[in-house]
N, CA, C and O atoms as a MOPAC input file, in Angstrom:
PM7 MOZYME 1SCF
protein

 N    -93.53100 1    39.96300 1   -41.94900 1
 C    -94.70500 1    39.63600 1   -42.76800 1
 C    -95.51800 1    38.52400 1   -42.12000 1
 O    -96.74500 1    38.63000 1   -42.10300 1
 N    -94.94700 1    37.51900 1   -41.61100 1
 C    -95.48000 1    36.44300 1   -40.56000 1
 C    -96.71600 1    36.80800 1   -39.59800 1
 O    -97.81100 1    36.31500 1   -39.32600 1
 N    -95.90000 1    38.02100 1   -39.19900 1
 C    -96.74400 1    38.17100 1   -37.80500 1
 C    -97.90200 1    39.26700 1   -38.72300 1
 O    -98.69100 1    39.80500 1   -37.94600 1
 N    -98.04800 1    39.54200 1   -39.75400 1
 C    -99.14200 1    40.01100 1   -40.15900 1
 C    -99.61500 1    39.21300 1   -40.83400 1
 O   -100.80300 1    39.53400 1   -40.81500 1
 N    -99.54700 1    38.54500 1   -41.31400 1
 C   -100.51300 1    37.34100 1   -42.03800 1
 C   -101.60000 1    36.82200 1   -40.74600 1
 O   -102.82900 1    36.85000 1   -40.69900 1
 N   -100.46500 1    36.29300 1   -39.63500 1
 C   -101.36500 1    35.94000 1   -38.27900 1
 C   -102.44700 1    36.81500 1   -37.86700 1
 O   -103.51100 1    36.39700 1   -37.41100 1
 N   -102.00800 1    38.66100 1   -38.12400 1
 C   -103.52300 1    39.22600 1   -37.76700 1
 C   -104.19800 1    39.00900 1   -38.79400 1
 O   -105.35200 1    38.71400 1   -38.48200 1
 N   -103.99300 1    39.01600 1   -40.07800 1
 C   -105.19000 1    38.71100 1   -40.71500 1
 C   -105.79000 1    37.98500 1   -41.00500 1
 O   -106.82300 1    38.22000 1   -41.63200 1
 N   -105.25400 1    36.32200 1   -40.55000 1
 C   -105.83700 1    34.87400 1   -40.49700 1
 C   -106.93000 1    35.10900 1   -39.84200 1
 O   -108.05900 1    34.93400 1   -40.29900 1
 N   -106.48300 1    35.80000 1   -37.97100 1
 C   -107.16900 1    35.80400 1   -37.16900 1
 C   -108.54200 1    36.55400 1   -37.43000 1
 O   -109.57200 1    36.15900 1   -36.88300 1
 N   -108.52500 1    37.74300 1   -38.35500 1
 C   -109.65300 1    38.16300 1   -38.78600 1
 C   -110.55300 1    37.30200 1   -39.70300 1
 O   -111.78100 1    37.26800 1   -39.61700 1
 N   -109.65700 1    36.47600 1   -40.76200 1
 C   -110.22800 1    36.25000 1   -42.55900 1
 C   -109.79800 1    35.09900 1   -41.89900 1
 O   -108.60600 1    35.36400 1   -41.74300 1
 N   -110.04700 1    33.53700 1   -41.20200 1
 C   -109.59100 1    32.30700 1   -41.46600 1
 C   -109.73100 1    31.59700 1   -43.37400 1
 O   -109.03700 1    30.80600 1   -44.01400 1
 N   -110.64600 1    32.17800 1   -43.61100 1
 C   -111.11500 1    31.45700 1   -44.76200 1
 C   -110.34500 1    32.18100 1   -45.79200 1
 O   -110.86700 1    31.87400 1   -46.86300 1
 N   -109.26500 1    33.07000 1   -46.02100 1
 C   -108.73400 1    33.89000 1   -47.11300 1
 C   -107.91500 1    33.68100 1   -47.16600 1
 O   -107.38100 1    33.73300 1   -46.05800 1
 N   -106.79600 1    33.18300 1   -48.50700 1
 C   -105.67100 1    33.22200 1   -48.79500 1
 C   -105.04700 1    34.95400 1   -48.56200 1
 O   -105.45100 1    35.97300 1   -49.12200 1
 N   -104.08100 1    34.82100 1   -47.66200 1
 C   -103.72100 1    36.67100 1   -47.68100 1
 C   -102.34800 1    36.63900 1   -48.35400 1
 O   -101.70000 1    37.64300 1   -48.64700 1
 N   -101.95300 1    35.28600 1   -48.58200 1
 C   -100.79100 1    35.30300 1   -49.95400 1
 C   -100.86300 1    35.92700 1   -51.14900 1
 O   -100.25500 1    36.82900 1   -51.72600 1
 N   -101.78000 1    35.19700 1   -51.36700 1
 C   -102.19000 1    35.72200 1   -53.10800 1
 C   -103.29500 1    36.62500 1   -53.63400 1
 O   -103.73300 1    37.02500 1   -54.71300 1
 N   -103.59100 1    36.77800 1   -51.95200 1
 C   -105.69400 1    37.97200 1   -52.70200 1
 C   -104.86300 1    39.03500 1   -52.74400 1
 O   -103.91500 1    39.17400 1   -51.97000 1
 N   -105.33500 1    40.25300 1   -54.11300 1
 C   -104.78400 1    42.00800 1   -53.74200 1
 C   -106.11200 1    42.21200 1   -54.03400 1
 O   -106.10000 1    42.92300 1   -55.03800 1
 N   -107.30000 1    41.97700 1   -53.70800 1
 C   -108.72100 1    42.76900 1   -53.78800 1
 C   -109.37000 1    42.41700 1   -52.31200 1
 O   -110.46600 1    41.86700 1   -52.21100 1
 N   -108.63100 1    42.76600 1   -51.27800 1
 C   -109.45400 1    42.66700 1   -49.99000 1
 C   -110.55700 1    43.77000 1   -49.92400 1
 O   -111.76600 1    43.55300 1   -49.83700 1
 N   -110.04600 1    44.79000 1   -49.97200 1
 C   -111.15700 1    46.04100 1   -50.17800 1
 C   -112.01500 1    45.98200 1   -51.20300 1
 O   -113.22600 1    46.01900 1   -50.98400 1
 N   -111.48900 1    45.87900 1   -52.52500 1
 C   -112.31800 1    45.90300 1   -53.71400 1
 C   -113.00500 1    44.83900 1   -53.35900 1
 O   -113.83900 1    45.40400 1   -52.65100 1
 N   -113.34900 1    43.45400 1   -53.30700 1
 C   -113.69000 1    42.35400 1   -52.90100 1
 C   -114.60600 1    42.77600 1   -51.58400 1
 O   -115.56000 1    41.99900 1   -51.54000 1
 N   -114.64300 1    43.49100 1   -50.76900 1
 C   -115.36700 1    44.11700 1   -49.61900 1
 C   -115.12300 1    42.38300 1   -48.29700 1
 O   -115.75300 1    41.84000 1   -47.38900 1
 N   -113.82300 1    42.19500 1   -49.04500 1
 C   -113.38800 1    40.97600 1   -47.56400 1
 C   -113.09900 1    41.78300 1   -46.56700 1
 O   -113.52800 1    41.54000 1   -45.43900 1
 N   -112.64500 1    42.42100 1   -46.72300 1
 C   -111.91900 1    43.56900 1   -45.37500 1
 C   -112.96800 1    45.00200 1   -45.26700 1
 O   -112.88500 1    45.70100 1   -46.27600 1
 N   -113.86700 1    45.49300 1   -44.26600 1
 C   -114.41000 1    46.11700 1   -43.70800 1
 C   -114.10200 1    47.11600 1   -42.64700 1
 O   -113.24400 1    46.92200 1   -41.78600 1
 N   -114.71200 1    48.01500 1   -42.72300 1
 C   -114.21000 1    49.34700 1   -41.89000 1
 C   -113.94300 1    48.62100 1   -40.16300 1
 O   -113.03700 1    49.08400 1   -39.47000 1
 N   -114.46700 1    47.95000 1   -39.85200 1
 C   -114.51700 1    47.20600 1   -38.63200 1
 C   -112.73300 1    46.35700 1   -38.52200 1
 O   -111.78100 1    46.53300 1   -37.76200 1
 N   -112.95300 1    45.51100 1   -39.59600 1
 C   -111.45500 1    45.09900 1   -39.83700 1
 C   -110.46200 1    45.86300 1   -40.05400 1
 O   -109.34800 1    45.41900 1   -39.77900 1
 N   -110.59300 1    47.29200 1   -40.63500 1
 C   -109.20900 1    48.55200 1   -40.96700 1
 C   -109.33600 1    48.61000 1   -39.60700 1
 O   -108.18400 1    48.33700 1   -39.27100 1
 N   -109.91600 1    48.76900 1   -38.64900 1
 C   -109.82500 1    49.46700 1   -37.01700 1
 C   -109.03800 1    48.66200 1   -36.02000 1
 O   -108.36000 1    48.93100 1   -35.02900 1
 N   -109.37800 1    47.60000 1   -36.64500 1
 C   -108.84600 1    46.32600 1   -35.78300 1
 C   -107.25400 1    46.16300 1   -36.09100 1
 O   -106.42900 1    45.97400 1   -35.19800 1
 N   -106.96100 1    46.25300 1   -37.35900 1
 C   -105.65900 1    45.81900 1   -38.65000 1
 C   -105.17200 1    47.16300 1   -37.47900 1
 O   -104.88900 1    46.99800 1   -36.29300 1
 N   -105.18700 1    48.54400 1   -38.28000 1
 C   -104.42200 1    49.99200 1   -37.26900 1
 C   -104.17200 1    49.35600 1   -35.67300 1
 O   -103.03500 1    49.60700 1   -35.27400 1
 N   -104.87000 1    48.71900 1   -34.86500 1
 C   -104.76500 1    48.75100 1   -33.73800 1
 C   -103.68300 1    47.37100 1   -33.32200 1
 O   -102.94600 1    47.29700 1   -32.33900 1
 N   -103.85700 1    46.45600 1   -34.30900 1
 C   -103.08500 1    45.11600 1   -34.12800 1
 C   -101.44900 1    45.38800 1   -34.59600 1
 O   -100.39100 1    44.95100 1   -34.14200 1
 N   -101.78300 1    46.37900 1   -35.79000 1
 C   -100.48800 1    47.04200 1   -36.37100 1
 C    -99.72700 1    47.39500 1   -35.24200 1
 O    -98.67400 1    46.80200 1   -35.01000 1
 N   -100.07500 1    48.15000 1   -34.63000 1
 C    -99.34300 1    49.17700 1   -33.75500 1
 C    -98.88700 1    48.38200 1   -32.85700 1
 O    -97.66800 1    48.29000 1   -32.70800 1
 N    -99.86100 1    47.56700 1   -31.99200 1
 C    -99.22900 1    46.86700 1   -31.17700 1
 C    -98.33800 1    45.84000 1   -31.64200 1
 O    -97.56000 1    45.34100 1   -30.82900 1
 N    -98.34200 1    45.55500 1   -32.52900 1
 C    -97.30700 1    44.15700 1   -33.35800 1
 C    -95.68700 1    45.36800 1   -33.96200 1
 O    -94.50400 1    45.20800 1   -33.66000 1
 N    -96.07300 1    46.05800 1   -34.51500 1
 C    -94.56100 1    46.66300 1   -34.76600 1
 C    -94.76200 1    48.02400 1   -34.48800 1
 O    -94.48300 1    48.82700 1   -35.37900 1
 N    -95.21300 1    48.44500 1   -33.36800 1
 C    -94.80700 1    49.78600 1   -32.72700 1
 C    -94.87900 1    50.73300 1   -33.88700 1
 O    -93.87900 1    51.37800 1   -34.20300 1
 N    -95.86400 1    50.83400 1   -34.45300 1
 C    -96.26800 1    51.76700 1   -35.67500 1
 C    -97.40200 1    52.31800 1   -35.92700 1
 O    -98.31200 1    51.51300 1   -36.13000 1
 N    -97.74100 1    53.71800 1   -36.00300 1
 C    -99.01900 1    54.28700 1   -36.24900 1
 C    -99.94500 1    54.56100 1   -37.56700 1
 O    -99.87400 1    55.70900 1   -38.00600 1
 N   -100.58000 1    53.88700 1   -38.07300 1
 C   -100.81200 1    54.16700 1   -39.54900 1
 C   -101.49800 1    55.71200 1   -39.62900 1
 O   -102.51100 1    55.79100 1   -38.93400 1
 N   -101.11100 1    57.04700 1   -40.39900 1
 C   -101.89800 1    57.96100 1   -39.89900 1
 C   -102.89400 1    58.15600 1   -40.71700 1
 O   -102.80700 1    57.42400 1   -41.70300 1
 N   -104.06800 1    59.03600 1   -40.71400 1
 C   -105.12800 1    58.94900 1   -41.33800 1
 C   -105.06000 1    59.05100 1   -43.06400 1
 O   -105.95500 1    58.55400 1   -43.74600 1
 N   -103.91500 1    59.74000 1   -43.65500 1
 C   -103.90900 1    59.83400 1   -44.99100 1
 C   -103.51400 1    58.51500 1   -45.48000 1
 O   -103.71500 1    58.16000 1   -46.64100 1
 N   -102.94300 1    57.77600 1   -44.57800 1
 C   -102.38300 1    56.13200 1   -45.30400 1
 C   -103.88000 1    55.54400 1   -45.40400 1
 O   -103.83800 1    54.49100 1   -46.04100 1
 N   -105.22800 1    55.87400 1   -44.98200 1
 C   -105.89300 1    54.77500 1   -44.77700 1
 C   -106.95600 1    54.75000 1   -46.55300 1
 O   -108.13100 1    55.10700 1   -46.62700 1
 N   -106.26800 1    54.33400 1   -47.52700 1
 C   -106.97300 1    54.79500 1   -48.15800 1
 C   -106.80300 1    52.98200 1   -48.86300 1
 O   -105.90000 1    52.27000 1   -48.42400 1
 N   -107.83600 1    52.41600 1   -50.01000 1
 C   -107.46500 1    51.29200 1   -50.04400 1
 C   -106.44100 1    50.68400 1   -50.97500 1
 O   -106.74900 1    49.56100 1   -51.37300 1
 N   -105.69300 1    51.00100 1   -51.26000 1
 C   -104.56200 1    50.47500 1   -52.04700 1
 C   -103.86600 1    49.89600 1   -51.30100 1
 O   -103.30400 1    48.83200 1   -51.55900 1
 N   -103.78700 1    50.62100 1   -50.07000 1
 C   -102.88300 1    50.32500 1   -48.78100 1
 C   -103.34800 1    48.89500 1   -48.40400 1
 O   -102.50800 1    48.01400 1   -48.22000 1
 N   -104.69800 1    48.65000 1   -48.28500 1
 C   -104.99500 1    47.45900 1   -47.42200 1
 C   -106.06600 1    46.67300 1   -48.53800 1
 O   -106.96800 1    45.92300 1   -48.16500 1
 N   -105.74600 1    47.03700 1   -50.12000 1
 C   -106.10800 1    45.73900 1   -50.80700 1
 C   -105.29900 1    44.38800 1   -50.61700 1
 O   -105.98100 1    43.37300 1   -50.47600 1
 N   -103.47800 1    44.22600 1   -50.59300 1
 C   -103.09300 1    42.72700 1   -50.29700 1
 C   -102.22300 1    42.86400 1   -48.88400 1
 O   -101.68000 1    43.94100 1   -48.63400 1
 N   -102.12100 1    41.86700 1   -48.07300 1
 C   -100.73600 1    42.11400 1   -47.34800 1
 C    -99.58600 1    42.51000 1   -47.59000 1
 O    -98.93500 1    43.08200 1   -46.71600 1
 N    -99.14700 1    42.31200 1   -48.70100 1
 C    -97.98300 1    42.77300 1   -49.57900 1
 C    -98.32000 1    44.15100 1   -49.55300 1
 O    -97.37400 1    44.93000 1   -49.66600 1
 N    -99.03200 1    44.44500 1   -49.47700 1
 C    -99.42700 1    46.55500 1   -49.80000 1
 C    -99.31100 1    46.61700 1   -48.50700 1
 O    -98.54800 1    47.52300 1   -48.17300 1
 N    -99.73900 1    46.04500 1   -47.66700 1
 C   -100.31900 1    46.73200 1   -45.75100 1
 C    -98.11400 1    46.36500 1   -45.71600 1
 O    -97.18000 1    47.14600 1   -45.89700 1
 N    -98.13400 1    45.24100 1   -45.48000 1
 C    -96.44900 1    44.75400 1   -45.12000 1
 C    -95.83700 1    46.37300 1   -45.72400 1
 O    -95.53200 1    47.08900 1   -44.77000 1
 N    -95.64100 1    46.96500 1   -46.92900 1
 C    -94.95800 1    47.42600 1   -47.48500 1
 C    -95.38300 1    49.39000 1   -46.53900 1
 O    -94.69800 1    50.34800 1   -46.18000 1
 N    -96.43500 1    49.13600 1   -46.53500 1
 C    -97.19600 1    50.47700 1   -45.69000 1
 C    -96.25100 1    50.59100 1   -44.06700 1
 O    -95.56600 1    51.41100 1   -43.45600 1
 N    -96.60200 1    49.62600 1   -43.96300 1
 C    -95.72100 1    49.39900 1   -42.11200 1
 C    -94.04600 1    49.48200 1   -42.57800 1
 O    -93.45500 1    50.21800 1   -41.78700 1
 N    -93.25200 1    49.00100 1   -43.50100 1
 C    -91.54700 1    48.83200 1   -43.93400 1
 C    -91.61900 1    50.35600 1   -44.11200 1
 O    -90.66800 1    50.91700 1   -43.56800 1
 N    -92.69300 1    51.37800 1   -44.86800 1
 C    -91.96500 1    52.90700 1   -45.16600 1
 C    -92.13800 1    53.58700 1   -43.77700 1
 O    -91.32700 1    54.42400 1   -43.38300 1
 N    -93.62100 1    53.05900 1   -42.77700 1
 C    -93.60900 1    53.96800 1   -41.63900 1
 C    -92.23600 1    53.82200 1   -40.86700 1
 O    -91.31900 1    54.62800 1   -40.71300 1
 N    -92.42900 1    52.35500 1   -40.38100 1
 C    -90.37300 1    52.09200 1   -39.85100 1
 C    -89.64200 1    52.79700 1   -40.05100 1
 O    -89.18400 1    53.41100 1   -39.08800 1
 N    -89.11500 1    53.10400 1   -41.47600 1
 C    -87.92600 1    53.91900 1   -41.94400 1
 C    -88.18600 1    54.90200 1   -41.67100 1
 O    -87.28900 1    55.62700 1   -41.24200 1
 N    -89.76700 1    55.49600 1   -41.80500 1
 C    -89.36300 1    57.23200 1   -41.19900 1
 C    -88.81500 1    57.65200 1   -39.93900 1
 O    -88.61700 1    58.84700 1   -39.71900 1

């Protein structure tokens, strides 16, 4: 969870990514930022998000994205 908070500091300095679950609804997080998040993902835990995950529930809090990347792992 660490090392994803760090990509999304690096995107959002100014956002608590502890406690926000309205990144999308909130329009903090942008189609520019999902492209970036998929690509930082992958390279940070060797994981592909595929196109049906990209929907926003997934990437309203870190707690949703963290929990998105723990089910791809297990598959």
């Amino acid at each position: 969870m660490e090392a994803l908070l760090n990509i999304l500091s690096e995107l959002h300095p100014e956002v608590d990514f502890e406690t926000c679950t309205t990144l999308i609804d909130d329009k903090i997080l942008d189609s520019f930022d999902i492209v970036t998040l998929v690509a930082e993902i992958d390279a940070e835990y060797d994981v592909a998000i595929p196109a049906e995950e990209l929907v926003p529930e997934n990437f309203n809090s870190a707690q949703a994205l963290y929990a998105l990347i723990e089910k791809l792992l297990d598959e």
